[in-house]
MARRO-42642 format. One record per atom (N, C-alpha, C): x, y, z; atom name; residue in three letters. Coordinates in Angstrom, 2 decimals. Layout:
// residues N
<rec xx="X" yy="Y" zz="Z" atome="CA" residu="Ala"/>
...
This chain:
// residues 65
<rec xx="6.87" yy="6.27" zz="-8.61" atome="N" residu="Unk"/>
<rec xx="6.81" yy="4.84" zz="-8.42" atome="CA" residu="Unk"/>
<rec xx="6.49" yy="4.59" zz="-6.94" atome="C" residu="Unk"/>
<rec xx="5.53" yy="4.21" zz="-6.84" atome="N" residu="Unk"/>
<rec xx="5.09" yy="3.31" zz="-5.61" atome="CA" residu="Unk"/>
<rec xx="5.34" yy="1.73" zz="-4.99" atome="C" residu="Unk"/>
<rec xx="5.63" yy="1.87" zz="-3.91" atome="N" residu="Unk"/>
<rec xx="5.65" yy="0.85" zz="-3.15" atome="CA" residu="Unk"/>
<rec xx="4.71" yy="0.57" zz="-2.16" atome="C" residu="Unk"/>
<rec xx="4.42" yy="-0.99" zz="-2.37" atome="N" residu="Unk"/>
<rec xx="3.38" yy="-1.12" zz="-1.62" atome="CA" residu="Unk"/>
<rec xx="3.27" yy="-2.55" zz="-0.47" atome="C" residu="Unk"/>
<rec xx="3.50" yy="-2.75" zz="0.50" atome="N" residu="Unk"/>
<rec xx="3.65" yy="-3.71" zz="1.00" atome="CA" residu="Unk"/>
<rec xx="3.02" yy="-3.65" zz="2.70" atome="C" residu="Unk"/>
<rec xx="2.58" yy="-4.90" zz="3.12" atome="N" residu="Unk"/>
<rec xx="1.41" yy="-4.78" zz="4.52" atome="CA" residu="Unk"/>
<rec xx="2.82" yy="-5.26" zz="5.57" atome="C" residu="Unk"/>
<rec xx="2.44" yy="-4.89" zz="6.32" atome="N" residu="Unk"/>
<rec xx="3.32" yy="-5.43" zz="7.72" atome="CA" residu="Unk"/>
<rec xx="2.65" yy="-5.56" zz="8.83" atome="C" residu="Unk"/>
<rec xx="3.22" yy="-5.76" zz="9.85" atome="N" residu="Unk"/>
<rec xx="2.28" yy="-6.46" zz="10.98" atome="CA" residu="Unk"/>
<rec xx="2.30" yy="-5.25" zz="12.53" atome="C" residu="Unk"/>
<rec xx="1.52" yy="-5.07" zz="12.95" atome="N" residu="Unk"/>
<rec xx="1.72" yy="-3.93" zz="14.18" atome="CA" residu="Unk"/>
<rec xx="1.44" yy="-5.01" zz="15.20" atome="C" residu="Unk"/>
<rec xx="0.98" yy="-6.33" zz="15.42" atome="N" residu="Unk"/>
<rec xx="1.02" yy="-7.14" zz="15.85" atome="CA" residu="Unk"/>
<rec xx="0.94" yy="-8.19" zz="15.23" atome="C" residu="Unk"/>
<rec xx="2.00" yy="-9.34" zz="14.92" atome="N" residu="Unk"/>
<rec xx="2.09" yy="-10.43" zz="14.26" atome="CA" residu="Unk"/>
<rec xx="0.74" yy="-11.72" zz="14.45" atome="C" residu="Unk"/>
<rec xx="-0.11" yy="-11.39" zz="13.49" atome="N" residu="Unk"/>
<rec xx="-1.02" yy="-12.62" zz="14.02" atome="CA" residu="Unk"/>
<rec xx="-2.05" yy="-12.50" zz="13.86" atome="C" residu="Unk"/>
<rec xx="-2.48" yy="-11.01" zz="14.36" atome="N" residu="Unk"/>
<rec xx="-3.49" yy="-10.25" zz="14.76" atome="CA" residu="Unk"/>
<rec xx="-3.93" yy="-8.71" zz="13.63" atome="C" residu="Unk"/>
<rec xx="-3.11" yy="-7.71" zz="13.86" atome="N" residu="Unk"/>
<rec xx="-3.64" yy="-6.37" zz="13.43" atome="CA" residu="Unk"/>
<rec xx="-1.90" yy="-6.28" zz="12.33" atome="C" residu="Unk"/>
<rec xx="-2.57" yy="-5.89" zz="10.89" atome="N" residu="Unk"/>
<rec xx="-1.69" yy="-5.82" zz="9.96" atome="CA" residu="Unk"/>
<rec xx="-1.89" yy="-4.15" zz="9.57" atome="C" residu="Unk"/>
<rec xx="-1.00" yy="-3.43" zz="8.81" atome="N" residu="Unk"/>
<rec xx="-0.98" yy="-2.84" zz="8.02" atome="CA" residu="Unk"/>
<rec xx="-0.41" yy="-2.32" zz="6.86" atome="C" residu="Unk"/>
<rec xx="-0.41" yy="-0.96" zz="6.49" atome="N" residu="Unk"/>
<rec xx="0.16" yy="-1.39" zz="4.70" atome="CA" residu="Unk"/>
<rec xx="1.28" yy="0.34" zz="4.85" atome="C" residu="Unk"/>
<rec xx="2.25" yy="-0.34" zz="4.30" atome="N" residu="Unk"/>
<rec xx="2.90" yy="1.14" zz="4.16" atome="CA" residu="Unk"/>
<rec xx="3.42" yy="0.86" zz="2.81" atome="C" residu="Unk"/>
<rec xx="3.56" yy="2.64" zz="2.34" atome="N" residu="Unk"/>
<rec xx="3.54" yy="3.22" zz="1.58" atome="CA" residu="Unk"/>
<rec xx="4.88" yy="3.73" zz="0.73" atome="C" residu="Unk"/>
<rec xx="5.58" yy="3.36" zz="0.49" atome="N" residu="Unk"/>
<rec xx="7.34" yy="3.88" zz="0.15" atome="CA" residu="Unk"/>
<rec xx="7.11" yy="4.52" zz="-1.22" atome="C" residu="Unk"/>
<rec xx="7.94" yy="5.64" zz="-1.61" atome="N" residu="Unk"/>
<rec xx="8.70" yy="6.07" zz="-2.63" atome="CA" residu="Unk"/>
<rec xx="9.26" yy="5.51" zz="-3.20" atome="C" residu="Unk"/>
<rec xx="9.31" yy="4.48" zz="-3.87" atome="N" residu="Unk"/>
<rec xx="10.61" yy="3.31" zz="-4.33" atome="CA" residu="Unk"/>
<rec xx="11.54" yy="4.63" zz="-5.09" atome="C" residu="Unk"/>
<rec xx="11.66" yy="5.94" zz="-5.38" atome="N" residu="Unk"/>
<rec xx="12.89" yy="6.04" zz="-6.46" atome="CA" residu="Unk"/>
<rec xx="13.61" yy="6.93" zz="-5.01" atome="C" residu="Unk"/>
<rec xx="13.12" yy="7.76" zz="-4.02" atome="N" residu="Unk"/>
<rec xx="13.66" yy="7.83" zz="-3.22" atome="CA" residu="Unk"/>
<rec xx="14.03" yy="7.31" zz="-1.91" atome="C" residu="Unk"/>
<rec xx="13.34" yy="6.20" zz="-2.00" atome="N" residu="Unk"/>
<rec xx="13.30" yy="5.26" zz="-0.48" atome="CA" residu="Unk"/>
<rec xx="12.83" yy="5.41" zz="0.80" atome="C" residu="Unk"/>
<rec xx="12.03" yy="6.36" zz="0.29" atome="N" residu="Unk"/>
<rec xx="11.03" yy="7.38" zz="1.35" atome="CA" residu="Unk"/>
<rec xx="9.53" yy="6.73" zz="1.47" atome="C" residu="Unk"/>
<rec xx="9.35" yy="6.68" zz="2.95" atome="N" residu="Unk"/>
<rec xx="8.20" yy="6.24" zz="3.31" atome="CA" residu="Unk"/>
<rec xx="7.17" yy="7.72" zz="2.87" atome="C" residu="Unk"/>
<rec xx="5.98" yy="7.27" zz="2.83" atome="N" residu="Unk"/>
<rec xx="5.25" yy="8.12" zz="1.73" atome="CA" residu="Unk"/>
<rec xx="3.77" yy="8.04" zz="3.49" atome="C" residu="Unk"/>
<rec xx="3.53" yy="6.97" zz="3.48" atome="N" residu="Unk"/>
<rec xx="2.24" yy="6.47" zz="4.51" atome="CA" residu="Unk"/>
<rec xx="1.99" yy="5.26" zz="5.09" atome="C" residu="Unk"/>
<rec xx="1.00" yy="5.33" zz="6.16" atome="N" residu="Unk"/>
<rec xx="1.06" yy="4.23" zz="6.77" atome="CA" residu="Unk"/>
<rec xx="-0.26" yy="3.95" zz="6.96" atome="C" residu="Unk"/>
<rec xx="-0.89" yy="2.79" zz="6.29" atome="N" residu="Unk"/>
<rec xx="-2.27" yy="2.91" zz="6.98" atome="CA" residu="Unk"/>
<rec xx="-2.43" yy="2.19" zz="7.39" atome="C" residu="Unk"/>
<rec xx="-3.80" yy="1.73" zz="7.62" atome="N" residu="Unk"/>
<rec xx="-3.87" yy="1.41" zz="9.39" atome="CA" residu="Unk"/>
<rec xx="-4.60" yy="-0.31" zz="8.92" atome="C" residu="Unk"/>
<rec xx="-4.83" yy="-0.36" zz="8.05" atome="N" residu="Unk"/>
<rec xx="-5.01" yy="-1.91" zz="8.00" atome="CA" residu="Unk"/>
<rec xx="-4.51" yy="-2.37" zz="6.32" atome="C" residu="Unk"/>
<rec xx="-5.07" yy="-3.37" zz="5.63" atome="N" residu="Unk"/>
<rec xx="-4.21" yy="-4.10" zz="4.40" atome="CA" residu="Unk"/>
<rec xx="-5.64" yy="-4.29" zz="3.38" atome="C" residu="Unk"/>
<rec xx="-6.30" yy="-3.81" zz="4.05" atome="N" residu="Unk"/>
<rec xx="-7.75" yy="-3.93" zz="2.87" atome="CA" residu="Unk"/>
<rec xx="-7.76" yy="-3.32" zz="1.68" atome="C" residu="Unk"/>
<rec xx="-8.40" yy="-4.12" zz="0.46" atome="N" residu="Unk"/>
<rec xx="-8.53" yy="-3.04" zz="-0.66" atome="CA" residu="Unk"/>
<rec xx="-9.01" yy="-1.96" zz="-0.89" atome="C" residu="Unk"/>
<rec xx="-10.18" yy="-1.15" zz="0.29" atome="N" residu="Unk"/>
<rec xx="-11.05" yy="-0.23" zz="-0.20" atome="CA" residu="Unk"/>
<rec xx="-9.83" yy="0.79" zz="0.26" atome="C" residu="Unk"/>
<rec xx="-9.05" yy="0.64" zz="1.73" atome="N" residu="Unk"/>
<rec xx="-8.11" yy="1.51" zz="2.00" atome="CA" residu="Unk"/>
<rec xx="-7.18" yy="1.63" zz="1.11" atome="C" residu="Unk"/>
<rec xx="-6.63" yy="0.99" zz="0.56" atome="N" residu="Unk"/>
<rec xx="-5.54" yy="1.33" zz="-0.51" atome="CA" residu="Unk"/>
<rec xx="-6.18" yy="2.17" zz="-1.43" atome="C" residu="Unk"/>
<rec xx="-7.78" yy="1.76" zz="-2.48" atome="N" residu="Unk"/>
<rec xx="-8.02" yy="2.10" zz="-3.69" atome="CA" residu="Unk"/>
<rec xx="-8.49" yy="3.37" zz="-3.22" atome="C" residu="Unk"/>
<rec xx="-8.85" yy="3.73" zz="-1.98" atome="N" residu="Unk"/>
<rec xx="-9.44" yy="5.31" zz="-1.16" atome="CA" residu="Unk"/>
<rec xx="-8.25" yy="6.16" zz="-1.48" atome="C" residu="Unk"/>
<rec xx="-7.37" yy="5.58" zz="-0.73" atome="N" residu="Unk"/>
<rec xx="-5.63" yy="6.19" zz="-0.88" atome="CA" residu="Unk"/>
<rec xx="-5.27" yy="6.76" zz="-2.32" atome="C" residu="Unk"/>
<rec xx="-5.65" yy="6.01" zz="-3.27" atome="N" residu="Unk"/>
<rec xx="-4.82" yy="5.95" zz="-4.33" atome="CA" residu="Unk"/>
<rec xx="-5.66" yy="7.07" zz="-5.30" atome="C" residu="Unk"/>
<rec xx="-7.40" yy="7.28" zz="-4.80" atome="N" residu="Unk"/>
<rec xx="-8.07" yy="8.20" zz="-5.44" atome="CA" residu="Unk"/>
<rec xx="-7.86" yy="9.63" zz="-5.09" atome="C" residu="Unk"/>
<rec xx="-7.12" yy="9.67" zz="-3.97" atome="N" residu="Unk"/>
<rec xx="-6.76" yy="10.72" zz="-3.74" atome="CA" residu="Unk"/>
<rec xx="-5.51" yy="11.58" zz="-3.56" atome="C" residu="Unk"/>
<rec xx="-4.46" yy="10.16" zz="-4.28" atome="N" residu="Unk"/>
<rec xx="-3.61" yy="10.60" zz="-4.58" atome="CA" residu="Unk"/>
<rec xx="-2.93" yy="10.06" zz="-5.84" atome="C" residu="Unk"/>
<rec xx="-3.26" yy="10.57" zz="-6.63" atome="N" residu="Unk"/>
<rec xx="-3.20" yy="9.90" zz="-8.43" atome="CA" residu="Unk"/>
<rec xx="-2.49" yy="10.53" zz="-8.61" atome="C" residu="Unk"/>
<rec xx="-1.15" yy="10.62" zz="-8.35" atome="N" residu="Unk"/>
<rec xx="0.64" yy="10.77" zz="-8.91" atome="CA" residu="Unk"/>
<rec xx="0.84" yy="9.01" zz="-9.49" atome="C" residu="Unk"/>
<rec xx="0.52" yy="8.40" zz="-8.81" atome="N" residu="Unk"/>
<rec xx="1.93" yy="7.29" zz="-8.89" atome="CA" residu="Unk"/>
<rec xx="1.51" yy="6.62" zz="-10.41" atome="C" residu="Unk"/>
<rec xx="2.01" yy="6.38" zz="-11.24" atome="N" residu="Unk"/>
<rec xx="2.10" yy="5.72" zz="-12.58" atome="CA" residu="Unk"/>
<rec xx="2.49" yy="4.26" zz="-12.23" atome="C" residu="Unk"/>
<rec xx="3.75" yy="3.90" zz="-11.72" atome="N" residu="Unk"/>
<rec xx="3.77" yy="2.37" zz="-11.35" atome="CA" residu="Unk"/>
<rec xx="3.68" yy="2.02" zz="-10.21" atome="C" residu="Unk"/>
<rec xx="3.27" yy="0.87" zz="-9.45" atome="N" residu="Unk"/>
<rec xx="3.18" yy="0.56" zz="-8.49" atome="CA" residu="Unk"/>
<rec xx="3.49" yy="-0.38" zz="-8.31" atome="C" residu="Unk"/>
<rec xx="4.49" yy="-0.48" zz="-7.34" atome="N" residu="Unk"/>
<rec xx="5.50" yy="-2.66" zz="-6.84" atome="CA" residu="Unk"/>
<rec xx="4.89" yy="-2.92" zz="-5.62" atome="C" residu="Unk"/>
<rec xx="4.36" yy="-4.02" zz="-5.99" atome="N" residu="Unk"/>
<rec xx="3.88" yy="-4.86" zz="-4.75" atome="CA" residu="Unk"/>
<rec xx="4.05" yy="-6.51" zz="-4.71" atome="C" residu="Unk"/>
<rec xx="3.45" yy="-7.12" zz="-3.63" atome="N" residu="Unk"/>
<rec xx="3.53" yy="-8.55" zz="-3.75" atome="CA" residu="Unk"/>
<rec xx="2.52" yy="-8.81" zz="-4.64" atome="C" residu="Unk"/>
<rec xx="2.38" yy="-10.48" zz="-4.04" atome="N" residu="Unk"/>
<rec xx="1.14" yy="-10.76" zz="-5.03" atome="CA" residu="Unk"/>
<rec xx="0.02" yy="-10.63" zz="-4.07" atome="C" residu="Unk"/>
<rec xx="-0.08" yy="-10.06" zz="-2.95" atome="N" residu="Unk"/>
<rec xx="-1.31" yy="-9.91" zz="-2.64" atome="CA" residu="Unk"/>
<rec xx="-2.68" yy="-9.78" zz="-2.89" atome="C" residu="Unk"/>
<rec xx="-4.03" yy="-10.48" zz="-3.21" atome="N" residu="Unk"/>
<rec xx="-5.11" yy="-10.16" zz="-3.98" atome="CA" residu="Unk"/>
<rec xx="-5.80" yy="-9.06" zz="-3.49" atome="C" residu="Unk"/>
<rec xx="-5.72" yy="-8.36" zz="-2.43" atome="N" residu="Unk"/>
<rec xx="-6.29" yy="-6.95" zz="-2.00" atome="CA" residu="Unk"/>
<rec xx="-5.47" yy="-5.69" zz="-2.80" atome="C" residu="Unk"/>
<rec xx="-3.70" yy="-5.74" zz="-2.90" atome="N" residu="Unk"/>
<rec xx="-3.62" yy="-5.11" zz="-3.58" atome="CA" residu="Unk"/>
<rec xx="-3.90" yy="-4.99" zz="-5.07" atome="C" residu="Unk"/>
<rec xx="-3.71" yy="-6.08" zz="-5.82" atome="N" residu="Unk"/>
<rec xx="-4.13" yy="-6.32" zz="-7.15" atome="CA" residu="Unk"/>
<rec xx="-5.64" yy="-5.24" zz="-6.95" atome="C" residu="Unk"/>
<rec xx="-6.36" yy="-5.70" zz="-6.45" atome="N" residu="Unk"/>
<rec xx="-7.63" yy="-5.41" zz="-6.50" atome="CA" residu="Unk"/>
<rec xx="-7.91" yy="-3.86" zz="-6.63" atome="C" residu="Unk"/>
<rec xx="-6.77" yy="-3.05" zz="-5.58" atome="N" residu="Unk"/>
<rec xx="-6.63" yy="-1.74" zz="-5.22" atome="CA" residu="Unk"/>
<rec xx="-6.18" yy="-0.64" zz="-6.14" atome="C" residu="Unk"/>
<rec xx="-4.98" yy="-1.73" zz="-6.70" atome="N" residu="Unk"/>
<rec xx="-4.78" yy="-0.98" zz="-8.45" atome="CA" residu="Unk"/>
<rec xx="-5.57" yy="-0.91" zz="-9.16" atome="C" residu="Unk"/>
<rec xx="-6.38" yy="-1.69" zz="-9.46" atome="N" residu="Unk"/>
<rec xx="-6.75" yy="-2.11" zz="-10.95" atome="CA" residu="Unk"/>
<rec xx="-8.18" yy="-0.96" zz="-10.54" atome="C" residu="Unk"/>
């Protein structure tokens, strides 16, 4: 199970997206901005996760699907 949520490395300006373990609470990655191609890049190369929790963000939607 994946977690997926963007945060800010500067509020305003430069965002990014980290990566958690939701069943162990373990940060997994950090990347470096909140775009969909980076997530759906991420996710092709790492096809473990079966579910994935996120907001409603439309980049992530986009990144899953």
């Amino acid at each position: 199970m994946l977690g997926v949520d963007e945060f800010a490395f500067r509020k305003g300006r430069t965002y990014g997206t980290l990566l958690v373990d939701v069943e162990n609470s373990l940060p997994i990655d950090v990347l470096p901005d909140r775009e969909t191609a980076t997530l759906a890049a991420w996710l092709r190369t790492h096809p473990g996760a079966e579910i994935v929790c996120r907001d409603r963000a439309t980049s992530f939607t986009r990144a899953v699907q």
